[in-house]
C-alpha positions as CSV (number, residue, x, y, z in Angstrom):
1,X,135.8,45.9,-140.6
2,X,137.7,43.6,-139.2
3,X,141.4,42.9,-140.1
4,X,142.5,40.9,-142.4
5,X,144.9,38.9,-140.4
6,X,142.4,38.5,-137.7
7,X,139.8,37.0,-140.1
8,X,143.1,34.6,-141.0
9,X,143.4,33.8,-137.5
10,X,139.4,33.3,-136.9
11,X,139.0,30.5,-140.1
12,X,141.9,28.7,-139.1
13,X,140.9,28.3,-135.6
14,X,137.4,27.7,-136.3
15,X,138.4,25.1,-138.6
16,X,141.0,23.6,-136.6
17,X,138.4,23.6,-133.5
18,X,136.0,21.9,-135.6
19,X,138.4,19.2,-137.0
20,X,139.3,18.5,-133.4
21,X,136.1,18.4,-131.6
22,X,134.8,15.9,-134.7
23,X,137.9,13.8,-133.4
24,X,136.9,13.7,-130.2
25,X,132.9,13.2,-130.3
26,X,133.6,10.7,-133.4
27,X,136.8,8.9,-132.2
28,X,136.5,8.6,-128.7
29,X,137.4,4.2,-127.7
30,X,135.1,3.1,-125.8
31,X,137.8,1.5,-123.3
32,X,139.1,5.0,-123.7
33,X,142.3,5.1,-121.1
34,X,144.1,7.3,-118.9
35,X,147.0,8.0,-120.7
36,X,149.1,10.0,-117.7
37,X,148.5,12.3,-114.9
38,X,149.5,16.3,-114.3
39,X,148.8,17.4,-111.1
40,X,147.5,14.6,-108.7
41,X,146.4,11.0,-109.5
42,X,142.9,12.4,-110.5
43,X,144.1,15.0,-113.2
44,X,143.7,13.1,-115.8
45,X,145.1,13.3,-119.0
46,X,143.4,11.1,-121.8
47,X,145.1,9.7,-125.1
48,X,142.3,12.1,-127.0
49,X,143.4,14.9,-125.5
50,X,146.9,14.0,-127.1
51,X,145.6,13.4,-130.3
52,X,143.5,16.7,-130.9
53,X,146.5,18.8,-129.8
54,X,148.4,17.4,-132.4
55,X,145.9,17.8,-135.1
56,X,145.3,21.6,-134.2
57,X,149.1,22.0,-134.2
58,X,149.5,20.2,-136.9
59,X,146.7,22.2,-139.1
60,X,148.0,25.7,-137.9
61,X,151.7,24.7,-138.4
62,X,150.8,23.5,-142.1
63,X,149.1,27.2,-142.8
64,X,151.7,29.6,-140.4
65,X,154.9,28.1,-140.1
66,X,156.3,31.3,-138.2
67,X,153.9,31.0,-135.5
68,X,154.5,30.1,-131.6
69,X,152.6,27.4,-129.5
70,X,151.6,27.3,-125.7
71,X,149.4,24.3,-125.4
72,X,148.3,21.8,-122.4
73,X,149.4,18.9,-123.8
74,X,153.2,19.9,-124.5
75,X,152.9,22.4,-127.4
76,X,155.7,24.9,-126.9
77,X,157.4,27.5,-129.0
78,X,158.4,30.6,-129.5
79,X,157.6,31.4,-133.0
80,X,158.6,34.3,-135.1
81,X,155.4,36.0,-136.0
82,X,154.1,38.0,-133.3
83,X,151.7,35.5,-132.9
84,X,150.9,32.4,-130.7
85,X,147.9,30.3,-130.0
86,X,147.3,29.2,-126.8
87,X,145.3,26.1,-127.2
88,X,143.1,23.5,-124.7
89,X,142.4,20.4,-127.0
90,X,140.2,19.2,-124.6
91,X,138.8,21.2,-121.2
92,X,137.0,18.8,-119.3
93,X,139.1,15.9,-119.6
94,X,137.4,14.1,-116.8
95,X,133.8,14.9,-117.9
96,X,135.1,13.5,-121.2
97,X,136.4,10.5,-119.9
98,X,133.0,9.7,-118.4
99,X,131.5,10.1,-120.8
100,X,129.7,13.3,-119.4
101,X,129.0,16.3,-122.5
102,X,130.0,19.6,-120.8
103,X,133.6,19.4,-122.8
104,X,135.6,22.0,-125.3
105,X,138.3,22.5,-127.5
106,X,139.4,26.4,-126.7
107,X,141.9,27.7,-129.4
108,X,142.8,31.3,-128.6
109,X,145.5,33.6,-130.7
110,X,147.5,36.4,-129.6
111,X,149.1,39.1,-131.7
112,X,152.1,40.5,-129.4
113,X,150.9,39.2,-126.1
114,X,147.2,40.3,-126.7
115,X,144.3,37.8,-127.3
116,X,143.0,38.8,-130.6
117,X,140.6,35.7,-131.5
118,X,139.1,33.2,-129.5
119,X,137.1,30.2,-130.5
120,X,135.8,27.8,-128.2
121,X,133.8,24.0,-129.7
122,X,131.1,22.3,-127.4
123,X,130.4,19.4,-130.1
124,X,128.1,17.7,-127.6
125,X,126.1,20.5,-127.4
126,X,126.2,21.5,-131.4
127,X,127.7,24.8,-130.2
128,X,131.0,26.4,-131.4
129,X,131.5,30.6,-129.7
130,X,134.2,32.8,-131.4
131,X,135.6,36.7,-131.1
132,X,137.6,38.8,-132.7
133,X,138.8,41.7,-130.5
134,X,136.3,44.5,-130.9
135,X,134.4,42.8,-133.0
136,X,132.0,41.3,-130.6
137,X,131.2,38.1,-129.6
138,X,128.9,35.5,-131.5
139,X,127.9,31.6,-131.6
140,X,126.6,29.2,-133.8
141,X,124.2,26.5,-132.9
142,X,120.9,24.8,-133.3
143,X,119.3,27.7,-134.1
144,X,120.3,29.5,-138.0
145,X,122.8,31.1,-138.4
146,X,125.3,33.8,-136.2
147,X,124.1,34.6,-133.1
148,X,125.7,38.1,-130.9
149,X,126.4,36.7,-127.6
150,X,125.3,40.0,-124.4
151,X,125.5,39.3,-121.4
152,X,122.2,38.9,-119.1
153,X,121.2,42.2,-117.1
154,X,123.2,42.3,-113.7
155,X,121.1,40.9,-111.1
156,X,121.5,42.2,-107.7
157,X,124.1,39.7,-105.9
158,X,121.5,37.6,-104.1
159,X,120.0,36.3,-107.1
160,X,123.4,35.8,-109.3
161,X,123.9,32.7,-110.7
162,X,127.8,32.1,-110.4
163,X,129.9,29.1,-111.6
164,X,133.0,28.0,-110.1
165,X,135.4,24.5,-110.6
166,X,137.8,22.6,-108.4
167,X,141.5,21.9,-108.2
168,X,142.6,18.3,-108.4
169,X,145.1,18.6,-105.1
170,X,143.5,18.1,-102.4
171,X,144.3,20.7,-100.3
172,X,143.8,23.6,-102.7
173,X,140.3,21.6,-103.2
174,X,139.5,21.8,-99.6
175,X,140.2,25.6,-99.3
176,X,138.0,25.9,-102.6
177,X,135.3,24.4,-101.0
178,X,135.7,26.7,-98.0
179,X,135.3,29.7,-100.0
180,X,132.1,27.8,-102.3
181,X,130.4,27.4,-98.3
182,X,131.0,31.1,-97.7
183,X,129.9,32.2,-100.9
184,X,126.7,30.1,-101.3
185,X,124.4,31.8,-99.1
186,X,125.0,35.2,-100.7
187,X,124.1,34.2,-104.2
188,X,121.2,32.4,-106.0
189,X,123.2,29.4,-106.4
190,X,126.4,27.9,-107.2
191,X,126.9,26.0,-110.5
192,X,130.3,23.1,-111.3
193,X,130.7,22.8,-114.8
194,X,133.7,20.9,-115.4
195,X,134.8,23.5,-118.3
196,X,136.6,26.8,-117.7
197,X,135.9,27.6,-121.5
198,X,132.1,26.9,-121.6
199,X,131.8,28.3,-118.0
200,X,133.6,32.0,-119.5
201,X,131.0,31.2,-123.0
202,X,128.2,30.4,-121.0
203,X,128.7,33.8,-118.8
204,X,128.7,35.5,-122.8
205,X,125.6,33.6,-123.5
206,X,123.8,35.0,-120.5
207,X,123.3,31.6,-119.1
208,X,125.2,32.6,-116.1
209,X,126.0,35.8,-114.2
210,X,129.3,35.3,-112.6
211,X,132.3,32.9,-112.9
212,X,135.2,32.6,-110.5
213,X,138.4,29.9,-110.4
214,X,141.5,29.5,-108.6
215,X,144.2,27.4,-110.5
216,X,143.7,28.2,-114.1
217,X,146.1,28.4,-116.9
218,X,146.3,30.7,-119.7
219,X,144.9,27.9,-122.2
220,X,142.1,27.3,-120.0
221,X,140.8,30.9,-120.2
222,X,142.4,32.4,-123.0
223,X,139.7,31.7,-125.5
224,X,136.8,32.0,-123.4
225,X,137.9,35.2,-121.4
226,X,138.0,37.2,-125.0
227,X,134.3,35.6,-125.5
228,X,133.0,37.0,-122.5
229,X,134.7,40.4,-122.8
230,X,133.3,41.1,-126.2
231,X,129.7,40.3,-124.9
232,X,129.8,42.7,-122.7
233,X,131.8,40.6,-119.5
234,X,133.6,42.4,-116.9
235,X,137.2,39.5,-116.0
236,X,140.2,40.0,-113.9
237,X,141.9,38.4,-111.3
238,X,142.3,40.2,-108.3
239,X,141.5,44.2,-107.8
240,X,143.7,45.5,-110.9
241,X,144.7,42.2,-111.9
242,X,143.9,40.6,-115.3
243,X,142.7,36.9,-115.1
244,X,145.8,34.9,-114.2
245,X,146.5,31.3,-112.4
246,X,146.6,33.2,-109.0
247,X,142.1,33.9,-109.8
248,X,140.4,34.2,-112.4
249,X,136.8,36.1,-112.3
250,X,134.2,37.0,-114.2
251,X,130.7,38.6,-114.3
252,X,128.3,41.0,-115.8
253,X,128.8,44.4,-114.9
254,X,127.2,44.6,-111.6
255,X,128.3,41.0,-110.4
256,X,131.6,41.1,-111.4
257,X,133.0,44.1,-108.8
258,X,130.4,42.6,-105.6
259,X,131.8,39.0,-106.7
260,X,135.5,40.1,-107.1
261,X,135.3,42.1,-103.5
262,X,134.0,38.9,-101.6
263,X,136.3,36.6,-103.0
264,X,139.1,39.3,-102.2
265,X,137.8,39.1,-98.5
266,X,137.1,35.2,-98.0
267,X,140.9,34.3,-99.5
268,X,139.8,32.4,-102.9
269,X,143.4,33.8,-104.4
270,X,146.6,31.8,-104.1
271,X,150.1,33.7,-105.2
């Protein structure tokens, strides 16, 4: 059964991750603009992406005044609680701001440091995945009602499908597509979403096998990390590491060690 203040936590960010991704499917100018840059000229960030944070903020504030923030756009604070939500109003900015659909709104909550719920919205696809801890992991879509997300059997390494995304400075980029060129001709293919979240969802969904990154945050994964472990998803960072900026990986069982050792040996980690 689960608890009640997780169910709490799971309506409001389901509803909050709806309102949002509604915003951005249903509000997005067509002379949509750049509105600043983070990283390097081509990290984007996209007056949208401003406007959804504030609306989830705003909606979670209005219910749990106590609570602390840590969001991409500039949401930061402590709170009071013991809990914060760690929140991505829009992953895939630049696939958004061409108008491309693999996009997401990722809303995850923690409960002392621990992810507890995680709901990630792919309103171009008509999907929306959430999980409570230990209570599994489950989407809805075109098809009626709830569906359990598990993981695909574990492939032998050879014929894993593995997705993987790039930095926007150039020379992490480079040394990411050193490590892509290594890695290629030991699996079935690479895939280059343009989403952490739906990447770590997809992997839940058993659409994929394996997903690695260098360079994320804890709002890029912090939603979609608790999808795929609750369908059944080995993640990490390095050996004995949890996911982290440094690497993040994940993979059935059966990918996820093979994929987590090469990696290991071609560099893909930065400290």
């Amino acid at each position: 059964m689960t608890d009640p203040l997780h169910a709490e936590l799971l309506r409001l960010a389901q509803e909050a991750a709806r309102r949002a991704g509604a915003l951005l499917r249903d509000g997005r100018p067509a002379d949509l603009a750049v509105a600043r840059t983070k990283s390097s000229p081509i990290d984007v960030v996209t007056e949208m992406d401003i406007a959804a944070e504030k609306l989830i903020t705003d909606l979670i504030s209005e219910h749990r005044p106590d609570d602390g923030f840590l969001g991409e756009e500039g949401a930061s604070t402590e709170g009071t609680s013991g809990i914060r939500w760690v929140i991505d109003p829009l992953d895939g900015t630049v696939n958004y701001l061409y108008g491309l659909p693999t996009w997401s709104v990722s809303i995850a909550a923690e409960q002392d440091g621990e992810t507890v719920v995680g709901v990630v919205a792919a309103p171009m696809r008509g999907e929306t995945y959430h999980a409570v801890r230990g209570e599994g992991a489950w989407a809805t879509g075109a098809w009626e009602g709830e569906r359990r997300l598990t993981c695909r059997p574990a492939p032998p390494l050879d014929q894993a499908l593995v997705s993987t995304g790039f930095n926007y400075v150039t020379e992490v980029r480079t040394h990411q597509a050193e490590v892509a060129r290594k890695l290629i001709p030991l699996l079935r293919d690479i895939r280059r979403g343009g989403s952490a979240a739906v990447d770590l969802c997809d992997l839940a969904a058993g659409r994929l096998d394996g997903y690695y990154e260098r360079g994320l945050n804890a709002w890029d994964y912090g939603a979609g990390d608790l999808v795929a472990r609750e369908a059944g998803a080995l993640t990490g960072g390095r050996p004995g590491e949890r996911p982290n900026p440094g690497l993040t990986v994940a993979g059935t069982p059966g990918v996820f060690e093979p994929l987590q050792e090469l990696l290991e040996g071609f560099g893909a980690w930065h400290d």
